[in-house]
C-alpha distance (Angstrom), angle and dihedral (degrees) to the residues before:
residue distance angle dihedral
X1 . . .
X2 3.76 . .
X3 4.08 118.8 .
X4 3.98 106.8 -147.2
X5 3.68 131.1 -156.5
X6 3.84 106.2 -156.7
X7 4.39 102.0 -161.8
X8 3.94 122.1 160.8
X9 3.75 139.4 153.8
X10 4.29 90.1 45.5
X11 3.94 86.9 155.2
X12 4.04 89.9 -158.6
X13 3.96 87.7 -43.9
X14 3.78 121.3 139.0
X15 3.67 125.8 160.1
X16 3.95 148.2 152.9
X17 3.59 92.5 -91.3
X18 3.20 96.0 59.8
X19 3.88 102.5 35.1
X20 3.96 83.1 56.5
X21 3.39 91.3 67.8
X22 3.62 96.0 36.6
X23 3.64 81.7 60.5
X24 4.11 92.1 63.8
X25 3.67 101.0 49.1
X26 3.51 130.1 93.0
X27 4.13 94.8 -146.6
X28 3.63 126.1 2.1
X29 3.87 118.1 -140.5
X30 3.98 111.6 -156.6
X31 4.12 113.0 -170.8
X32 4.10 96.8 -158.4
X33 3.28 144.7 -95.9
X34 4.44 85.6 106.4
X35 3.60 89.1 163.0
X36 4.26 100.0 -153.2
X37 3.72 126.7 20.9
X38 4.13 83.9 -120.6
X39 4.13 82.3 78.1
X40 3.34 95.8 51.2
X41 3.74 92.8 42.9
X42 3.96 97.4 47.4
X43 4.00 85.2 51.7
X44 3.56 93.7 45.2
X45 3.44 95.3 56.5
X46 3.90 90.6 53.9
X47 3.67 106.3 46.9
X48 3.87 144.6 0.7
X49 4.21 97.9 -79.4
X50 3.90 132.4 -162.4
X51 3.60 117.6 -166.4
X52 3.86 145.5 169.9
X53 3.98 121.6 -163.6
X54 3.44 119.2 -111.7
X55 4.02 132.1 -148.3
X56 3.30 94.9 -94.2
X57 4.53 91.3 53.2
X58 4.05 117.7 116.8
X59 3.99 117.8 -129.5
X60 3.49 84.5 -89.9
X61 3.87 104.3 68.1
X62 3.91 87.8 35.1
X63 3.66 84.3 67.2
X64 3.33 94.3 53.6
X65 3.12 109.1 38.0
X66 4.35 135.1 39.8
X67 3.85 122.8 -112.7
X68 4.33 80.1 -124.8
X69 3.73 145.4 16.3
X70 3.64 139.3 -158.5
X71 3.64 118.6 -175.4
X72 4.01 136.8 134.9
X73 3.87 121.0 -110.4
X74 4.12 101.3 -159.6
X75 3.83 98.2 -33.3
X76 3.61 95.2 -31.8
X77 4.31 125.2 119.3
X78 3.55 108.4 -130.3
X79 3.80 127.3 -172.0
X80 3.86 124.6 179.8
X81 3.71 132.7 -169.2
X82 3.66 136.5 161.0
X83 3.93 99.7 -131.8
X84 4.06 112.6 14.4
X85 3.92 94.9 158.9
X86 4.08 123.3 -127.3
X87 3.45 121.0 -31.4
X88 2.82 127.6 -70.7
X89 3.93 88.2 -6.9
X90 3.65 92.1 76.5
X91 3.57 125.7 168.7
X92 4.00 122.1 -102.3
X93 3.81 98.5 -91.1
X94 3.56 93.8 56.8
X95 3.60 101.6 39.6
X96 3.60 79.9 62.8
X97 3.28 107.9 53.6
X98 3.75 85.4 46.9
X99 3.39 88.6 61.7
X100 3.98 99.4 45.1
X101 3.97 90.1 41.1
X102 3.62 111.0 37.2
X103 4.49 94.5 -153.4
X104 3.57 119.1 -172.3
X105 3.87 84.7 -146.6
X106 3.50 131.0 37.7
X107 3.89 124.9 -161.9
X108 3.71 135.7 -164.8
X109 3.74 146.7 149.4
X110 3.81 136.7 -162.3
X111 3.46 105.3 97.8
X112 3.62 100.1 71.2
X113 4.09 81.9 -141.2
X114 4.07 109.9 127.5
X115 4.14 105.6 -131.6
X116 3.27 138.2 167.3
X117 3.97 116.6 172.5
X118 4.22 135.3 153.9
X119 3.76 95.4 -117.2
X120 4.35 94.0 -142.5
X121 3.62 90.3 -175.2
X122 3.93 97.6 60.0
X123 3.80 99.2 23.6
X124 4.46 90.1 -118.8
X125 3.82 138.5 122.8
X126 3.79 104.6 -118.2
X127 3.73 109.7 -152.9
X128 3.95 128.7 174.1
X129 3.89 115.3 169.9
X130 3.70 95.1 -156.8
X131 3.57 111.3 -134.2
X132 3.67 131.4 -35.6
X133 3.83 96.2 -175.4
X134 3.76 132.2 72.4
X135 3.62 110.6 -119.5
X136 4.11 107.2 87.1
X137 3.60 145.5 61.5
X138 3.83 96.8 -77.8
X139 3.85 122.4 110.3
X140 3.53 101.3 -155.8
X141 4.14 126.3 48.8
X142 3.94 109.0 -133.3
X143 3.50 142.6 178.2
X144 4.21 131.3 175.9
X145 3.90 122.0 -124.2
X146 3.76 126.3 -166.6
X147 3.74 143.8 136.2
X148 3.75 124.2 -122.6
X149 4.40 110.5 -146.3
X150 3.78 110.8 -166.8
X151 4.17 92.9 -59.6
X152 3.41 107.8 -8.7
X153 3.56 142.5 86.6
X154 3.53 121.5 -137.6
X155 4.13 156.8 151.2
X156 3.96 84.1 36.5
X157 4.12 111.0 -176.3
X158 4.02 133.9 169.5
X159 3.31 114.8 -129.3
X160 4.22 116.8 -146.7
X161 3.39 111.0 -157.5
X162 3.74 89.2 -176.2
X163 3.62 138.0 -119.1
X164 3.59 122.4 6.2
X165 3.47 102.1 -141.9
X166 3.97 96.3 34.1
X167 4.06 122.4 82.1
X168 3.44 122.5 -124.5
């Protein structure tokens, strides 16, 4: 069984809030838009982390880091990107990897909209969640928790981190 902490859209942000959590996963899963390498750094130096760049990511991170991922957790598909579109309307690079990958759960950022949705159509667990930094149009901070067991998903919680504009 793996515990997951799903983050994206940080924007440069890092605080206690969200390195307290950090600090109860087993693996956390970033979907872009890290801001500075120092994010990905602090979190790397906490816990096992798989990330995508987002639109928003320097040269830097891009180096680091791929534009997607596919990868099992337990004996679950996973595919990550930064910007996948609306579900299940999603734009032409995901659609594809859809196809060539077959996930059970999809993950993106971008939007800084918290979803998660059964995606009938393509047979995939959409998840986005929203935005944990402070730099965007969303009023509350959020981030996804769950644990993967062998092939299922389960014990799945958001995480409010509060305001966007207020310090913790």
């Amino acid at each position: 069984m793996k515990k997951i902490l799903l983050i994206s859209d940080t924007h440069s942000h890092i605080d206690n809030g969200i390195i307290k959590y950090v600090k109860q996963a087993d693996e956390i899963w970033h979907a872009g838009d890290i801001g500075k390498i120092d994010v990905l750094v602090e979190l790397e130096n906490i816990k096992k982390i798989r990330a995508v760049y987002g639109n928003i990511d320097d040269h830097i991170l891009r180096a680091d880091l791929n534009e997607t991922e596919s990868f099992y957790c337990e004996k679950v598909k996973v595919c990550m990107i930064h910007i996948a579109g609306k579900s299940p309307y999603y734009n032409k690079k995901t659609k594809d990897m859809i196809k060539k990958e077959t996930p059970k759960i999809l993950i993106c950022g971008h939007s800084h909209i918290l979803k998660i949705e059964y995606d009938k159509n393509n047979n995939i667990l959409f998840m986005n969640p929203g935005a944990a930094g402070r730099h965007g149009f969303h009023k509350k901070r959020t981030m996804i928790r769950f644990e993967i067991n062998q092939d299922k998903i389960e014990n799945m919680e958001i995480i409010e981190l509060g305001n966007r504009s207020k310090l913790p």
